[in-house]
N, C-alpha and C positions, 0 to 999 in steps of 0.2 A: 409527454402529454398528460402523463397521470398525475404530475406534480398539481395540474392546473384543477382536476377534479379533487385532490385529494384538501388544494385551500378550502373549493368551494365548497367542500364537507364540511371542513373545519370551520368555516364560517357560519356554514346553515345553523351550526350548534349555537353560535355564539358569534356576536361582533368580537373584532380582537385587531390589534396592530402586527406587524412584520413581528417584532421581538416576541408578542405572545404566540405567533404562530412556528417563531422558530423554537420555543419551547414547550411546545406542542408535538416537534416533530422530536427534538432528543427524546419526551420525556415517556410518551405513547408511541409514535410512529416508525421511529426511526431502528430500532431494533428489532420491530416483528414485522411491518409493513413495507416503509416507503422511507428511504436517507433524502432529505434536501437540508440544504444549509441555506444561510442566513444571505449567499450571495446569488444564490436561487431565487429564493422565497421576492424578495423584494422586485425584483424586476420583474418576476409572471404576477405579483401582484397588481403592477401598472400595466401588464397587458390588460389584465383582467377587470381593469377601471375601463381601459383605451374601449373593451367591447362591450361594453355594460353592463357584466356580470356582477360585480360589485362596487362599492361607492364608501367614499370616503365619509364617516360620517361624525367625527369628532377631530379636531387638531390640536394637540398640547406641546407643549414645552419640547425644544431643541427639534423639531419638527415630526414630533411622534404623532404619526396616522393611524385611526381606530377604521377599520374596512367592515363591511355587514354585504351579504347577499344582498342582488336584487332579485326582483322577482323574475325577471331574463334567466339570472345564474340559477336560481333555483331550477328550471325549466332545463336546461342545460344541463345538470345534474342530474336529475332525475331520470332525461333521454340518455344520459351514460352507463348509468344505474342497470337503466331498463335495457338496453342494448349492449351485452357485451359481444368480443369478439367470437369470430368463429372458431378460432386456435390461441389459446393463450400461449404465448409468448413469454417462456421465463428465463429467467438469468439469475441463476444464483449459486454464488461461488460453491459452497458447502456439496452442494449438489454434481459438481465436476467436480469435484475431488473425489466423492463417492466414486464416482463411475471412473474415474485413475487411480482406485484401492489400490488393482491386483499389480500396478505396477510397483508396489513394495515389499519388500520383507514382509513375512508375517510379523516379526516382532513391532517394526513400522507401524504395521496395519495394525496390529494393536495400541500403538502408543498416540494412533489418529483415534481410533474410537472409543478408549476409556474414557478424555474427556467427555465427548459426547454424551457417556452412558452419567456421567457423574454433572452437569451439564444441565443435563434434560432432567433430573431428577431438583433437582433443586430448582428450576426455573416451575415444576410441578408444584414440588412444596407452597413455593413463596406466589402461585398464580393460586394454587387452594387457599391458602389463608387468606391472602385479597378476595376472593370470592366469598366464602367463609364469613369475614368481618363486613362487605356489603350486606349481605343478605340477611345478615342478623339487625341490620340496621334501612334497610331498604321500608318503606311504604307498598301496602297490598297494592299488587294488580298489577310491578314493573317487573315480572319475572322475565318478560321477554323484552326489555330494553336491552337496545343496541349494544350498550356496553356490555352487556351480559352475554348474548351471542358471539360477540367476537372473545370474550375470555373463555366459553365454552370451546368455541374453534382452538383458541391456543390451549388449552387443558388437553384437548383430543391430539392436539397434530405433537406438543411434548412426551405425550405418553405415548404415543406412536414412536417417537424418535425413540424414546428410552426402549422400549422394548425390543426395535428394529438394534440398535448398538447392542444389546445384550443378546440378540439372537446371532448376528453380526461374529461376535468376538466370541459365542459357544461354536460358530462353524470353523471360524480359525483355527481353533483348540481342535475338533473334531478333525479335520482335513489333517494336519500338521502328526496328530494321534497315528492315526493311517497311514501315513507316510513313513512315519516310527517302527510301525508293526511290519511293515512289508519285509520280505527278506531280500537283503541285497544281493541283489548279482543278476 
């Protein structure tokens, strides 16, 4: 169901056709938020005609469709916005593996969490300087544009991860330490 809120976002921002919305979702979406592909995308986009969330509103060459919100779908986003669930519901792979760490080696567990540590620091780097080179170019008064809030969200939850992986792999060390010192028998 979120794929259907996350066009009509992507739409609010901007009319756009199937192929811009599927490059919309590799190029923003699909790696921090929300995966759909191109054999998604186009058929919730005819639901989304079918219920007059949005509308076809240019047709060009080889039968490329430009879609725009309506004022319905707008309304409809905004009541998804404003209503979330009572229990988020997630599924994310990274996350189950976490929690089946301890079923490895330590050596394992460390060779799962130094990418992480090394990972999260470079997705840091390279989310600072995009923010960085906006903001030196940005116009007063958009500090709190959307796009900025959600790059603050991933700047917080990367350096979360980096630090969580580096705390992570100093208890491995420490435990394993311990385990070294004890005297056998």
């Amino acid at each position: 169901m979120s794929l259907r809120y996350a066009l009509l976002g992507l739409l609010a921002d901007e009319p756009a056709s199937g192929y811009d919305l599927t490059r919309k979702f590799e190029r923003a979406l699909q790696r921090y938020a929300w995966h759909a592909q191109h054999s998604q995308i186009y058929p919730e986009l005819g639901k989304l005609a079918a219920d007059g969330l949005v509308e076809v509103i240019a047709e060009g060459a080889r039968g490329r469709r430009t879609y725009a919100i309506t004022e319905q779908g707008r309304t409809e986003l905004r009541s998804w916005m404003l209503n979330p669930p009572d229990v988020f519901v997630v599924r994310h792979e990274f996350v189950l593996r976490l929690f089946l760490l301890s079923t490895l080696d330590p050596e394992d567990a460390r060779a799962v969490l130094r990418p992480v540590a090394q990972e999260s620091a470079r997705e840091l780097a390279t989310l600072r300087e995009s923010l960085d080179r906006a903001e030196a170019t940005a116009p007063p008064g958009t500090e709190l544009a959307l796009g900025r809030l959600v790059a603050e969200y991933g700047l917080r939850s990367f350096q979360t991860m980096h630090d969580w992986a580096l705390w992570a792999l100093d208890r491995i060390d420490q435990v394993e330490a311990a385990k070294a010192a004890r005297p056998a028998g």
